[in-house]
C-alpha positions in Angstrom: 43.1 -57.9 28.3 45.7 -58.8 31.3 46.8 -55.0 31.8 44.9 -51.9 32.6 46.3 -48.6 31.5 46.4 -45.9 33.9 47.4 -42.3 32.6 47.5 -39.1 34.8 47.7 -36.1 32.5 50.1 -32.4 33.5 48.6 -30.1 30.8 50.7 -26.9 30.3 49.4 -23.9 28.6 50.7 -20.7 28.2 48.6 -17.7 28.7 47.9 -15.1 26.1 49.0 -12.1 28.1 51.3 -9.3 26.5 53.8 -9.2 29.3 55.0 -11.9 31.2 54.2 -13.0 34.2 57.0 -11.4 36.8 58.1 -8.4 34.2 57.1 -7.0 31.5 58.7 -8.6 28.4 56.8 -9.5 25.5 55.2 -12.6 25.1 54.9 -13.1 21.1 56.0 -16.5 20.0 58.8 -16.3 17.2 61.2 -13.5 17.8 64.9 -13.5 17.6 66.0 -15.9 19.8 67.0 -14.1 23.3 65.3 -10.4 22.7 62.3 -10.9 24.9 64.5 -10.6 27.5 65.3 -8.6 31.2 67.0 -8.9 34.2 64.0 -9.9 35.9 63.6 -13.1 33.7 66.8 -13.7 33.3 67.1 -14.1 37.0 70.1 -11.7 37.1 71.4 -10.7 40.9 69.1 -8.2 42.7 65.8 -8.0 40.7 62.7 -8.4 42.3 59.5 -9.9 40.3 55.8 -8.3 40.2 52.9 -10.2 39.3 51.0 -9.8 36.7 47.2 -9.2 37.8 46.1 -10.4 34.1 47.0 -14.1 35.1 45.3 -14.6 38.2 42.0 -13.3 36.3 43.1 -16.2 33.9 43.2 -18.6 36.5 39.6 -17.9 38.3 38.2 -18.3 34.7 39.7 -21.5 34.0 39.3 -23.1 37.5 35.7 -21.9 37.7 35.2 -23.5 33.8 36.5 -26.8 35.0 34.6 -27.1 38.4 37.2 -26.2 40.7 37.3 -25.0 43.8 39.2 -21.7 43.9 41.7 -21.4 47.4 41.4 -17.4 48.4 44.9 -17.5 50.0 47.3 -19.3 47.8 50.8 -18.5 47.1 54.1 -19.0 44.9 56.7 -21.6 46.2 60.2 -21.9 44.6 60.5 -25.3 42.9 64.5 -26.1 42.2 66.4 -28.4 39.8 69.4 -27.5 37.3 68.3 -27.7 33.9 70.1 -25.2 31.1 66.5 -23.9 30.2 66.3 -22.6 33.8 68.4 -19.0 34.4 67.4 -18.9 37.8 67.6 -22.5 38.7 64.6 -22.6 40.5 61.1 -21.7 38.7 58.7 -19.7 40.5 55.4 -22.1 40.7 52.7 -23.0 43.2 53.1 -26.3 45.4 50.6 -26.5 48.5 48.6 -24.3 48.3 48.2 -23.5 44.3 44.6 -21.3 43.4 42.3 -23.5 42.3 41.7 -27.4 43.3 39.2 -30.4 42.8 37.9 -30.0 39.8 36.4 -31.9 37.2 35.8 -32.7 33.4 33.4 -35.1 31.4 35.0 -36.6 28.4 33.2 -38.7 25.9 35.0 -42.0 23.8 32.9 -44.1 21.9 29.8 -43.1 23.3 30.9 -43.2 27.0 30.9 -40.5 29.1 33.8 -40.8 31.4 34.4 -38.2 34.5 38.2 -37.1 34.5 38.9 -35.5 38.0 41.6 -32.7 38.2 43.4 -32.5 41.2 44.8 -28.7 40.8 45.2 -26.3 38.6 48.4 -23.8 39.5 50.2 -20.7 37.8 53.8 -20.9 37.3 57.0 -19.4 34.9 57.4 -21.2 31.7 61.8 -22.6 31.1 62.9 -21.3 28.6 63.5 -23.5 25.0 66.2 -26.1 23.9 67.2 -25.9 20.3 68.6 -28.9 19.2 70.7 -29.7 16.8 69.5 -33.2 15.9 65.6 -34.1 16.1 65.3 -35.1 18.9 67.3 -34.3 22.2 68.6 -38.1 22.3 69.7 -37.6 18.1 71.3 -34.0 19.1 75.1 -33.1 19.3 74.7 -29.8 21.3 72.2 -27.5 22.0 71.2 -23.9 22.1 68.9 -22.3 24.5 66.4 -19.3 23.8 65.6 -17.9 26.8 62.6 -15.5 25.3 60.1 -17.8 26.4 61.2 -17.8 30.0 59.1 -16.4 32.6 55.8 -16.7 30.0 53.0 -17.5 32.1 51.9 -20.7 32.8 48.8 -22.4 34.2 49.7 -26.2 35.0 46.4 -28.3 35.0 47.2 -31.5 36.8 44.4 -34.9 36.5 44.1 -37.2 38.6 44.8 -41.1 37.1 41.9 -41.7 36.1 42.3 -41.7 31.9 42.4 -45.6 30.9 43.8 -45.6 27.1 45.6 -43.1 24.3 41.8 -42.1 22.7 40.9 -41.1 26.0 44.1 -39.1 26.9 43.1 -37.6 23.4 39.7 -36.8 24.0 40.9 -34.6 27.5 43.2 -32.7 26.0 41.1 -32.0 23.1 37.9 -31.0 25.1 40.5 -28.9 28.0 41.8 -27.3 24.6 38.6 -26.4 23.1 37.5 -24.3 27.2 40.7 -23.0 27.3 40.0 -21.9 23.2 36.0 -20.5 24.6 37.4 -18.9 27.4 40.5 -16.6 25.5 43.3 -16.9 28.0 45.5 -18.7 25.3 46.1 -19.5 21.4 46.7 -23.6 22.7 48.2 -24.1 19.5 50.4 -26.9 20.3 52.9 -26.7 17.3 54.1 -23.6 19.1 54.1 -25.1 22.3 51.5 -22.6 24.0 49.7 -26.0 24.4 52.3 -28.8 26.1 51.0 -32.0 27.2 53.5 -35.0 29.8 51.8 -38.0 30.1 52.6 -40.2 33.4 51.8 -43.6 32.9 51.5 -47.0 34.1 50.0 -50.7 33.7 48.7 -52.7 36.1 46.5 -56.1 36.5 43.1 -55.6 35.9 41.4 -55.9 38.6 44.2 -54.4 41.2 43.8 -50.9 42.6 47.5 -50.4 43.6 49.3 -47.9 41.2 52.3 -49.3 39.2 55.3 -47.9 38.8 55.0 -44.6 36.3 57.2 -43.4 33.8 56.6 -40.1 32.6 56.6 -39.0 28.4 57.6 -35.0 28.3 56.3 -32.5 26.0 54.2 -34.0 23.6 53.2 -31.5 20.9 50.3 -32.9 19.1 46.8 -35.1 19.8 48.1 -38.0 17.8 51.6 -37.8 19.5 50.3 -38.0 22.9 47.7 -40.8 21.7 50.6 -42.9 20.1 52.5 -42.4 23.2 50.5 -43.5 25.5 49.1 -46.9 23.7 53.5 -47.5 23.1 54.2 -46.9 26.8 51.6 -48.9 27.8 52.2 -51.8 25.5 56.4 -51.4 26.6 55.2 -51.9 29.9 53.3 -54.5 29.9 55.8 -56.3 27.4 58.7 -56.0 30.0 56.4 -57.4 33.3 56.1 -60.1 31.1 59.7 -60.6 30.6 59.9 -60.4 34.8 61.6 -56.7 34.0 61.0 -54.3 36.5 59.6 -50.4 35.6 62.2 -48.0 36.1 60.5 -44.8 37.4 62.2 -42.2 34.3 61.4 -39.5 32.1 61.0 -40.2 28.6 60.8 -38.4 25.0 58.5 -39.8 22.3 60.4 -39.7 18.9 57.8 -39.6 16.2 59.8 -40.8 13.3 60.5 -44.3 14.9 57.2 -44.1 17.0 58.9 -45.0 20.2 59.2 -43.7 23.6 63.2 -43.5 24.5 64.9 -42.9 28.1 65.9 -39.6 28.8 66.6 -39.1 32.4 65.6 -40.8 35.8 62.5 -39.0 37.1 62.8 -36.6 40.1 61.2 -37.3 42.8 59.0 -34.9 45.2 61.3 -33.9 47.4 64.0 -33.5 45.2 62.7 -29.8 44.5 63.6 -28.6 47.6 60.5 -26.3 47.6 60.0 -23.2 49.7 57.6 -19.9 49.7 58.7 -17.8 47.6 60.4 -14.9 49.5 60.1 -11.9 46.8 56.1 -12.4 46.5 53.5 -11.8 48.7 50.8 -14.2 49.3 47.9 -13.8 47.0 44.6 -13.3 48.9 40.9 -14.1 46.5 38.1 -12.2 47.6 34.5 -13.3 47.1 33.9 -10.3 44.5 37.2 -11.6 42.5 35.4 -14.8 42.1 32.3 -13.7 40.9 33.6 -11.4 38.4 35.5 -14.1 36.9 32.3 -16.1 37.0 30.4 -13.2 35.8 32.6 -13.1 32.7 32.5 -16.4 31.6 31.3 -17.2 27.9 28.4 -20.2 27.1 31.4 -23.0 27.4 31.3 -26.0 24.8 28.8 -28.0 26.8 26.1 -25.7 26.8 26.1 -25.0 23.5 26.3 -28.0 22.2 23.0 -28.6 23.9 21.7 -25.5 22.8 22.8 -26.4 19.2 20.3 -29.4 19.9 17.3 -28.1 21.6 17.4 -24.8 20.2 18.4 -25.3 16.3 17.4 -29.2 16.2 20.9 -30.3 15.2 22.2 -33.7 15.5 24.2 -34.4 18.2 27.3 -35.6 16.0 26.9 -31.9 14.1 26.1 -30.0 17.0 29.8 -31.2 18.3 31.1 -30.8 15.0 30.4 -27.1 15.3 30.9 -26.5 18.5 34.0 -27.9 18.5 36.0 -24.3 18.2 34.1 -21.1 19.1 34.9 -19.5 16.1 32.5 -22.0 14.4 29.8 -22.2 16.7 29.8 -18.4 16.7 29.6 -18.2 13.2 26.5 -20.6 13.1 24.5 -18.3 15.6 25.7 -15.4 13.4 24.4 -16.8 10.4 20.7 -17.5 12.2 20.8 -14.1 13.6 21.0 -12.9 10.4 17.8 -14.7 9.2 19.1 -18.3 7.7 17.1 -21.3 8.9 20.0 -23.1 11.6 20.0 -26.4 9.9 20.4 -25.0 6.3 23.0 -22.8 7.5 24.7 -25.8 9.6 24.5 -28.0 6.4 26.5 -25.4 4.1 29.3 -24.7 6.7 29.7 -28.5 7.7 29.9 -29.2 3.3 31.1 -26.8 1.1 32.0 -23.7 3.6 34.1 -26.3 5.8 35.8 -27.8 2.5 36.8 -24.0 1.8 37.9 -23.1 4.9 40.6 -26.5 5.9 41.6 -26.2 2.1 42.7 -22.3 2.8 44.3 -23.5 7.0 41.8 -20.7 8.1 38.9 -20.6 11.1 35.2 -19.9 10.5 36.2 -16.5 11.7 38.5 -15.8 8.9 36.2 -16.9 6.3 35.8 -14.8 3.2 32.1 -15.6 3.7 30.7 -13.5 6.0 27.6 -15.7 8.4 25.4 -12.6 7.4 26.4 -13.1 3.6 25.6 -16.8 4.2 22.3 -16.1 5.4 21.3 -14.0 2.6 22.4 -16.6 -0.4 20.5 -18.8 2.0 17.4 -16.4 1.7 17.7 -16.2 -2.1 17.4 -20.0 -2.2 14.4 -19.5 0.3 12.2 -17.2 -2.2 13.1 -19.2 -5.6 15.5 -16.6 -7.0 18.5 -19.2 -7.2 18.6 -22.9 -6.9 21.0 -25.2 -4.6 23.3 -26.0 -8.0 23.4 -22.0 -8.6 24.2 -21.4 -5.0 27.3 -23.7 -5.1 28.7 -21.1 -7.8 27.5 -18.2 -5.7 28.8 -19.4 -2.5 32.7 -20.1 -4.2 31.9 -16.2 -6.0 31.5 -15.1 -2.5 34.7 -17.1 -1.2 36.2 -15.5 -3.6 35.0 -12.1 -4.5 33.9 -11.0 -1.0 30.8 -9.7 -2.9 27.0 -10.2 -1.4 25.2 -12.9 -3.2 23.1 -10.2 -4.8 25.4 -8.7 -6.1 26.9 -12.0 -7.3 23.6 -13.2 -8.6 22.7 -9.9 -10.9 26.5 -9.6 -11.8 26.8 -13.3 -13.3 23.1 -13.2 -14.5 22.5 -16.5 -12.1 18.4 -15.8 -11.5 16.5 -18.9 -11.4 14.5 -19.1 -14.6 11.1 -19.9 -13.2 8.9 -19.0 -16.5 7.1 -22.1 -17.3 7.0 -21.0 -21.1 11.2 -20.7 -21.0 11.6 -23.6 -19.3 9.0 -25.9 -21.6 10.9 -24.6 -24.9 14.2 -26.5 -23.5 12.0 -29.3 -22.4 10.3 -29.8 -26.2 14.1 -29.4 -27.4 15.7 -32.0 -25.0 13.2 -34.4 -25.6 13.2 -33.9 -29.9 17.0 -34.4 -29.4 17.1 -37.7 -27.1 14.8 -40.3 -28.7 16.8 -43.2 -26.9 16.2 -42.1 -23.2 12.5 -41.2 -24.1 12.3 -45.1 -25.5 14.0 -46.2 -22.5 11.6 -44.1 -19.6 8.5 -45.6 -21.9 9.9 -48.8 -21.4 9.7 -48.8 -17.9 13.3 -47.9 -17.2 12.1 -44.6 -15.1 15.9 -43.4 -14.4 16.0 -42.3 -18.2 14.3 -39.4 -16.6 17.1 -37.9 -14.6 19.4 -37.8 -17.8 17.1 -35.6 -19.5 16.4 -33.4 -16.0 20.3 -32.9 -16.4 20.0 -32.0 -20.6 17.7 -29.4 -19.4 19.8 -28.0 -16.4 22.4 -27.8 -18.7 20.7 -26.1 -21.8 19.6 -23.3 -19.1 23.2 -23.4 -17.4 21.8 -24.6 -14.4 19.5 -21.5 -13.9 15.9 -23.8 -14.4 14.3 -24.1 -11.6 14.4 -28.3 -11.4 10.6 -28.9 -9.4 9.4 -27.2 -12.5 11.8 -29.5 -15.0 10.9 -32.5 -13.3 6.7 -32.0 -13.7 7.1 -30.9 -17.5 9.1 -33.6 -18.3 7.0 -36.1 -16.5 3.9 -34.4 -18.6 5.6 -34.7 -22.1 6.8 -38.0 -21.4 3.6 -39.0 -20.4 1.9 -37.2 -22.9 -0.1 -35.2 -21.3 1.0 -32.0 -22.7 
């Protein structure tokens, strides 16, 4: 490969506070457009903004979750460019001294680790939201503007270039998603754009250390957009240094349908923004007892229990980051083993036909029908003999379902494992006097004739024999050792 990819990632995502973060309009996504609305966030003449207190404890958590180190006296700067999103035109964000810095988080991509530094993390105002007419911005006649996502707050976390390829720009995101997810500052559902990602990229020779020229892809709203977006750039890049073109520094759009990365705008630079302190806030000063609170309230992050998932419940790795993957799952898991089930039974149903249920319905572990303690006890039943694993696959879509115990479920449907070796060996006589052909076929020597007459049984007794106890009397009669 003649190119090296380098990507430095600006993950937005909006905090699940109900006000905002300079007034107190709502912030729940879908209203009518432009009824979240005040002077305040409208930036109307002669309002003053007050901060919300709820988003610098959603700060400390995040910067303290991805190793940062948090600056006790940081402050808001005005940052200014004309955009129609923009009431005020200027958005009150962080520049030089924003509240949490240096930190740090491991990804893994095809079984290597790789250490993505952050270079800061800041709180700011979200713009407000272009409705265009067309697709895309570049396919759009005119557009509308819905200003009730303006002033939302914002935390900005900003990497350092150190993500080489699309699955690994993927693999941030979706780890920084899953902490932000554990930690409960914010939905990060990126179809609503509470989770925005802008890619800057660039390509260089390998072995060079010199930074190309970056362009930059706004707003992408998915895992597999940014991913695609940053394997096209890349390849564009390199395609036009080839060609002896040289890489304008721009903003561009990614347009999904074509799977392309068009021009937009030419990309600001720095001191373009004209920033300043922000006159109408006072610094914000971090004390030591601040800091540990926020520490202090910090959940077991991914990481952690992944490796707990391991040590503790002797998962495999791959199923321990299955399930750790979103809280609600992981949560559900310990649930389920507080409740009595054995961790790798329980993992096994929720990672087969639980997980099946649950993506078929759109709905999390924590929405389930299936309660973990409900799981546990079908679990248990299995444990002591009363039902079998084929029974249980009925009981656990009854449970789905119904919302009903498995006990209840199991006497309701008359579902008890027969277990009576007399009840069972009158099927066993009658299977056998009705299939001569498979019993001439296993006394030949073909031994898989025995597994069609396990299943005649099952399904004389409607699945309810218990199959250890099928298996030895057909083995005896076959045998003929009854």
């Amino acid at each position: 490969m003649k190119y090296e990819t380098v990507v430095g990632l600006e993950v937005h995502t909006e905090l699940k506070t109900k006000s905002k973060i300079f007034c107190g309009c709502s912030t729940e996504f879908g209203g009518d457009q432009n009824t979240h609305v005040c002077p305040v966030c409208l930036g109307l003449p002669g309002v003053l903004p007050v901060l919300n207190k709820k988003v610098v404890e959603y700060a400390l958590r995040v910067g303290l979750a991805l190793n940062c180190e948090i600056v006790k006296f940081n402050k808001f700067d005005r940052k200014n460019y004309y955009y129609p999103d923009l009431p005020k035109n200027f958005q009150t964000s962080q520049y030089d001294l924003p509240i949490c810095l240096n930190g740090h988080l491991d990804v893994e991509v095809d079984g290597q680790t790789r250490r993505i530094r952050i270079t800061r993390i800041h709180m700011e105002e979200d713009a407000g939201k272009l409705v265009h007419s067309g697709n895309t911005i570049s396919t759009s006649d005119s557009s509308n503007v819905d200003y009730n996502r303006t002033g939302v707050p914002l935390l900005e976390i900003v990497s350092e270039p150190d993500i080489r390829s699309g699955a690994e720009a993927r693999a941030y995101v979706e780890k920084l998603r899953s902490i932000l997810k554990y930690l409960d500052v914010s939905d990060v559902r990126m179809e609503e754009g509470s989770l925005r990602c802008d890619a800057n990229i660039s390509v260089r020779l390998m072995g060079e250390t010199k930074l190309g020229t970056k362009t930059e892809i706004k707003n992408m709203n998915s895992l597999t957009a940014l991913q695609k977006g940053v394997e096209y750039e890349a390849i564009r890049q390199a395609e036009a240094l080839e060609d002896g073109e040289a890489i304008v520094q721009e903003t561009r759009t990614w347009d999904d349908a074509k799977g392309q990365t068009l021009s937009m705008r030419k990309k600001e630079a720095e001191n373009d923004y004209r920033y300043f302190p922000e006159p109408d806030l006072v610094p914000i000063v971090i004390s030591d007892e601040m800091i540990e609170a926020a520490r202090q309230s910090l959940p077991e992050l991914p990481d952690a229990k992944q490796a707990r998932f391991v040590e503790q419940y002797g998962l495999s790795d791959e199923d321990s980051i299955t399930l750790t993957a979103l809280r609600e799952t992981a949560d559900y898991l310990d649930a389920a083993v507080k409740a009595g089930a054995d961790a790798k039974t329980a993992a096994n149903w929720m990672l087969g036909d639980l997980s099946k249920m649950v993506n078929e319905n759109n709905l999390t572990f924590a929405q389930a029908p299936v309660s973990p303690e409900n799981l546990a006890a079908m679990i248990g039943l299995i444990d002591k003999g009363t039902i079998s694993g084929k029974i249980a696959k009925k009981v656990i879509v009854s449970m789905w379902e119904t919302g009903k115990d498995p006990d209840t479920i199991v006497k309701e449907q008359g579902l008890v494992q027969i277990t009576d070796t007399g009840a069972i060996e009158a099927i066993v006589k009658e299977v056998i006097a009705n299939n001569p052909k498979s019993v001439e076929d296993f006394n030949s020597g073909k031994g898989k004739a025995i597994g069609f007459l396990v299943g005649q049984v099952m399904k004389a007794s409607k699945g309810r024999a218990n199959p250890g106890v099928v298996n030895e009397l057909l083995q005896k009669y076959l045998k003929g050792e009854a």
